[in-house]
C-alpha positions as CSV (number, residue, x, y, z in Angstrom):
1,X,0.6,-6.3,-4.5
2,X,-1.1,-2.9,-4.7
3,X,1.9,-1.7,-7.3
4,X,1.2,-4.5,-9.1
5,X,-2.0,-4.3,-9.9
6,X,-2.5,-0.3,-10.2
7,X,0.6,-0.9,-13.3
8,X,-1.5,-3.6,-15.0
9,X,-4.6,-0.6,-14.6
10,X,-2.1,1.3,-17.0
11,X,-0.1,-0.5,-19.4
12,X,-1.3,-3.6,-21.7
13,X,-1.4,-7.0,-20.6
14,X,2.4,-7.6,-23.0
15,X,3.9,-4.2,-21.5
16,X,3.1,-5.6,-17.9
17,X,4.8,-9.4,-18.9
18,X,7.7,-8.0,-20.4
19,X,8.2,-5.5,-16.8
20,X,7.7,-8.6,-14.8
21,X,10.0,-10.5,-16.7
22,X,12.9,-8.0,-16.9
23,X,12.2,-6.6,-13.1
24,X,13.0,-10.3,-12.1
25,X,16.5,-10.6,-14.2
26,X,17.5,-7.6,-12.7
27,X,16.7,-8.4,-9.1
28,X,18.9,-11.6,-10.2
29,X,21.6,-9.2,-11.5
30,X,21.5,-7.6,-7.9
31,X,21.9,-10.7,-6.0
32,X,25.0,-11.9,-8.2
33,X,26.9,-8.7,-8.4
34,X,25.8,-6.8,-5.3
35,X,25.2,-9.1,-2.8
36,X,27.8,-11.6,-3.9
37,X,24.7,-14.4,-3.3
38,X,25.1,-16.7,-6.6
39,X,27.3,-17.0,-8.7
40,X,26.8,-16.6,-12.3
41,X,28.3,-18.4,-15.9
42,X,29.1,-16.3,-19.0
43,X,26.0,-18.1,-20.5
44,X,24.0,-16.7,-17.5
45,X,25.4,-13.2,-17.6
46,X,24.8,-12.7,-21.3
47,X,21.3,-14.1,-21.1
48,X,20.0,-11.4,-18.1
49,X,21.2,-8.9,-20.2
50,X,20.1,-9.8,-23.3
51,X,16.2,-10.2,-21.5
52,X,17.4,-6.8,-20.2
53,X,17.8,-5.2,-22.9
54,X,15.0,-6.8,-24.8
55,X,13.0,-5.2,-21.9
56,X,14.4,-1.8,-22.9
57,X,14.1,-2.0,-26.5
58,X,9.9,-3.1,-26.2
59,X,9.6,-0.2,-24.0
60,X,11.4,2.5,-26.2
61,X,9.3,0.8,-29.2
62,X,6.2,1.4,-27.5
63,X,7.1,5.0,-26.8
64,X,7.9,5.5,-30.0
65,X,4.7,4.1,-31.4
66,X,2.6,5.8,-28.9
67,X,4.5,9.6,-30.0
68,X,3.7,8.6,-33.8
69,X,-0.3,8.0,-32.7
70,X,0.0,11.6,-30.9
71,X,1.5,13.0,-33.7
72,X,-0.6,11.3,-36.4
73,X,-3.7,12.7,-34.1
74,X,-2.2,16.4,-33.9
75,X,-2.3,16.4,-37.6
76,X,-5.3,14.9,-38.8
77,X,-8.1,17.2,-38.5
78,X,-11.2,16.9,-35.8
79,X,-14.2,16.3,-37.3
């Protein structure tokens, strides 16, 4: 879709495979709990949330890494 590819215009080709990847486990996450749909094991559960949360966890280490670049850039002089 349009979305799609206007995301992949923005963020690197590992950011855009680890969105894909954790969008998905949460639209399953949604169709077990919300809608009732499937039905999920303990095994199951725990592994969407741990892809979940590994989801998380890349994003907040990019954004950490991409403040310590701006940072690192503030401080260094222009030549």
């Amino acid at each position: 879709s349009y979305t799609s590819i206007w995301a992949q215009s923005l963020i690197s080709a590992t950011s855009f495979l680890v969105m894909i990847n954790a969008n998905k486990f949460v639209i399953i996450g949604i169709e077990a709990f919300g809608m009732h749909s499937k039905a999920l094991n303990h095994i199951q559960v725990f592994g969407a949330s741990l892809t979940i949360l590994g989801g998380v966890l890349y994003g907040k280490s990019r954004q950490w890494i991409e403040q310590e670049a701006e940072e690192r850039k503030t401080l260094l002089p222009s030549k």
